[in-house]
C-alpha positions as a Markdown table, in Angstrom:
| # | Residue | x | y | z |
|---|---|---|---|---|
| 1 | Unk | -18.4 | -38.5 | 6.1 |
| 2 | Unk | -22.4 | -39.8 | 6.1 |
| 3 | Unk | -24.8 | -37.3 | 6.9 |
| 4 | Unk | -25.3 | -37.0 | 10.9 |
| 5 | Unk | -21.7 | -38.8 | 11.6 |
| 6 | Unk | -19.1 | -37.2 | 13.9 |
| 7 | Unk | -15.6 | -36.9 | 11.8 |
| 8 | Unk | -12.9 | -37.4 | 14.7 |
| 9 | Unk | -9.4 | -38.0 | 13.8 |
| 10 | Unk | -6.7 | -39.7 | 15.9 |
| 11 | Unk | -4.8 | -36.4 | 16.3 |
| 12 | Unk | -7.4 | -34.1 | 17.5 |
| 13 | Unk | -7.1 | -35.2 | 21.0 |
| 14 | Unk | -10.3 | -34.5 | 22.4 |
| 15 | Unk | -11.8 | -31.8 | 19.6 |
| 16 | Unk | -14.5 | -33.8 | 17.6 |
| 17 | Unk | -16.2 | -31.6 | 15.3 |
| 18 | Unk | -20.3 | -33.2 | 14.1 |
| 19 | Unk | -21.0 | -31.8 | 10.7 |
| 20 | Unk | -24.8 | -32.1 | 10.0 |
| 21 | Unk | -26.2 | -31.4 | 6.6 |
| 22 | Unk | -29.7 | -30.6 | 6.7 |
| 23 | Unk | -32.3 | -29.0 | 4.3 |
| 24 | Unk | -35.5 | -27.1 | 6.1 |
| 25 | Unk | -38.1 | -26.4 | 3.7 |
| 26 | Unk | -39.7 | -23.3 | 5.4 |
| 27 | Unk | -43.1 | -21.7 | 4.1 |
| 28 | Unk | -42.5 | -18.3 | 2.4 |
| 29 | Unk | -42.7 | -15.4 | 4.9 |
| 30 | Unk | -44.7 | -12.0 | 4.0 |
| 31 | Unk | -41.7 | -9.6 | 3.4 |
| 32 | Unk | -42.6 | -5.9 | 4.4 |
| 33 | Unk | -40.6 | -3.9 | 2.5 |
| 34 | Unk | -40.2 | 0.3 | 4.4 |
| 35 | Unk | -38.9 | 3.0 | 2.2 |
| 36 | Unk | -36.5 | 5.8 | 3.9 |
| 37 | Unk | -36.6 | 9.0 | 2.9 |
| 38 | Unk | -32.8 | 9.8 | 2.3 |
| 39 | Unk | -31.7 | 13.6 | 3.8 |
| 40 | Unk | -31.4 | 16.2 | 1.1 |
| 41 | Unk | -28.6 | 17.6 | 3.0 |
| 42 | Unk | -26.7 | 14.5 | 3.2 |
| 43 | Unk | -23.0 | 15.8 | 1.5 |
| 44 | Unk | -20.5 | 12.7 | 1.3 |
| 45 | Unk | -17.9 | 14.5 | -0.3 |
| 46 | Unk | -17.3 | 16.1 | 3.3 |
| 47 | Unk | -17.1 | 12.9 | 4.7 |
| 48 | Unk | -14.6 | 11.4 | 1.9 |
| 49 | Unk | -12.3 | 14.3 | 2.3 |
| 50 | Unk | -11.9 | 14.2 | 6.0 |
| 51 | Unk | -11.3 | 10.4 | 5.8 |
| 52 | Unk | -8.4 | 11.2 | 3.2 |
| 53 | Unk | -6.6 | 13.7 | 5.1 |
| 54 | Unk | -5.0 | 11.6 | 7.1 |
| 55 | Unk | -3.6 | 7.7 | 6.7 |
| 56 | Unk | -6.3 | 5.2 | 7.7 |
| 57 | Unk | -5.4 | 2.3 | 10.5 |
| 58 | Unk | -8.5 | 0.5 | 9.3 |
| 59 | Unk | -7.5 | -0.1 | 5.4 |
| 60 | Unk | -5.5 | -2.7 | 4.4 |
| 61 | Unk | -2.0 | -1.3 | 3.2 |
| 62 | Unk | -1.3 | -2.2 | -0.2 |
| 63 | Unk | 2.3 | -2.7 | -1.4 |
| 64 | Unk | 2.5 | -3.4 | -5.1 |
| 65 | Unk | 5.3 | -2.9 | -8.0 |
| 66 | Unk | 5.4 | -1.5 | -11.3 |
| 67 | Unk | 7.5 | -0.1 | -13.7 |
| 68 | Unk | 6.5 | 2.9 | -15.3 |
| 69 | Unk | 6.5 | 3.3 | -19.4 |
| 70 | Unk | 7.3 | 6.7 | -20.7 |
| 71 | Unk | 5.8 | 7.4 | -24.6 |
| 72 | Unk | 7.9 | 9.9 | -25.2 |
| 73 | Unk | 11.3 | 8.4 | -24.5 |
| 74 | Unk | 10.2 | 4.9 | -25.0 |
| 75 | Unk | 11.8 | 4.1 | -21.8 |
| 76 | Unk | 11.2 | 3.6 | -17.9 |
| 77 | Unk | 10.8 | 6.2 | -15.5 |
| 78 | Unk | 13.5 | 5.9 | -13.0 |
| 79 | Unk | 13.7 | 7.4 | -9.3 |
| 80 | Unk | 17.5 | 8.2 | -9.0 |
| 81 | Unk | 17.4 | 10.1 | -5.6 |
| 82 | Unk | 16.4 | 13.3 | -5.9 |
| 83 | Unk | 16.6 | 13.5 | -9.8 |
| 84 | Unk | 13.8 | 11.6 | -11.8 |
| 85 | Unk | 14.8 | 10.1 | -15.4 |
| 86 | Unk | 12.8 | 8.9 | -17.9 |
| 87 | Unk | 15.3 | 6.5 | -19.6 |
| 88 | Unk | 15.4 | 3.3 | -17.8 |
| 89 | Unk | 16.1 | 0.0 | -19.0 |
| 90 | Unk | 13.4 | -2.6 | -18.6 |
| 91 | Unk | 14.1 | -4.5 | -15.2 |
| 92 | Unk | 16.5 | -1.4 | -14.0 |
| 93 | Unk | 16.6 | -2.0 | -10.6 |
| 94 | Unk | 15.9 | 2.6 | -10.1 |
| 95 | Unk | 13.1 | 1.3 | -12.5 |
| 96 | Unk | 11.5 | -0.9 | -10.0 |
| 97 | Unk | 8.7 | 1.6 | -8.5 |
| 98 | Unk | 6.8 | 0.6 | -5.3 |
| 99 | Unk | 2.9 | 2.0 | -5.5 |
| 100 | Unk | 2.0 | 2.3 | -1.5 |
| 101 | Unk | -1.8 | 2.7 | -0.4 |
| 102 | Unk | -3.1 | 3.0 | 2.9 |
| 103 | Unk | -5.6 | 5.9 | 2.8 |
| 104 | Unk | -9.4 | 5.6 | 2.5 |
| 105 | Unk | -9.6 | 7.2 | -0.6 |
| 106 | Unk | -7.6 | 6.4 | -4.0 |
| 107 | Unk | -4.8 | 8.7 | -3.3 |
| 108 | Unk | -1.3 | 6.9 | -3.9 |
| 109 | Unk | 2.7 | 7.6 | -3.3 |
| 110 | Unk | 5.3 | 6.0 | -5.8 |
| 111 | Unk | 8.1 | 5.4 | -4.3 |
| 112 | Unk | 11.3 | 4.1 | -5.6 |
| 113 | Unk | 12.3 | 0.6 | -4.4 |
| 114 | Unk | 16.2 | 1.1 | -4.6 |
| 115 | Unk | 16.6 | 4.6 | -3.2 |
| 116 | Unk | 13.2 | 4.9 | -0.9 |
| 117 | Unk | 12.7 | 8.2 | -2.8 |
| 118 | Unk | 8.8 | 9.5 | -3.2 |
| 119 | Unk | 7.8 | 10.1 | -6.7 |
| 120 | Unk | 6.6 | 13.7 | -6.1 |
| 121 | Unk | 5.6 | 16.9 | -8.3 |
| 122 | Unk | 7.2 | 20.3 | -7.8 |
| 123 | Unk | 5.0 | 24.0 | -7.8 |
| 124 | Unk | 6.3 | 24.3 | -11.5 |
| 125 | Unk | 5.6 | 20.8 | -12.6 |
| 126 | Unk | 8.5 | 19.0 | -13.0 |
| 127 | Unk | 8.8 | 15.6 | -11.2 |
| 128 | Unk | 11.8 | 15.2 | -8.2 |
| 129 | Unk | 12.3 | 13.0 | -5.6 |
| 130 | Unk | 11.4 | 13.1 | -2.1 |
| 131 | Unk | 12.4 | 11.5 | 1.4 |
| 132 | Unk | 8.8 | 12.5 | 2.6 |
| 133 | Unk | 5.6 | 10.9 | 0.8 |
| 134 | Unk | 3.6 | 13.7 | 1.8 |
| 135 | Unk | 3.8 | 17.3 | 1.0 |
């Protein structure tokens, strides 16, 4: 389409959209630049850890899936329920883990795609399964 020219097509009925492509040469403009003094007492870790409590309506959700590796078995973890196994197959189908996010900070759940089991950590350690993503 030439510079200036109104691009209608048959099928807009009525919506003609005029795309103009000019250049402006403007003369530099004094730029005052103003220095804040930033607040001593400013803590943002208060603010990040309030904003993480709680699951955030504003962030985008993201759904993505992995399998997880295991060194010492040479296997995949697995989410069988409530029992976790390090000694999947790869492409098991209790292999395939779903890594949710939709918090404002980096926390994540793991959550096994075939039994909808959390990935979770008991008080001694050991990793079980759990309906509930949270604790």
């Amino acid at each position: 389409v030439p510079v200036g020219r109104s691009a209608c097509s048959p099928s807009a009925q009525g919506a003609c959209f005029v795309s103009w492509s000019v250049l402006f040469s403007l003369p530099p403009l004094p730029i005052r630049s103003q220095m804040f003094a930033a607040e001593e007492n400013v803590d943002f870790r208060i603010h990040v850890e309030n904003q993480t409590r709680a699951r955030d309506d504003v962030s985008r959700k993201q759904l993505r899936l992995y399998q997880l590796y295991s060194r010492t078995s040479g296997k995949h973890i697995q989410v069988l329920g409530r029992r976790i196994s390090a000694k999947g197959e790869d492409g098991d189908k209790y292999a395939q883990l779903l890594v949710e996010t939709d918090t404002f900070g980096s926390q994540v759940r793991i959550k096994g795609k075939e039994t909808d089991f959390y990935l979770c950590m008991n008080r001694k350690g050991k990793l079980v399964g759990k309906v509930s993503g949270s604790s």
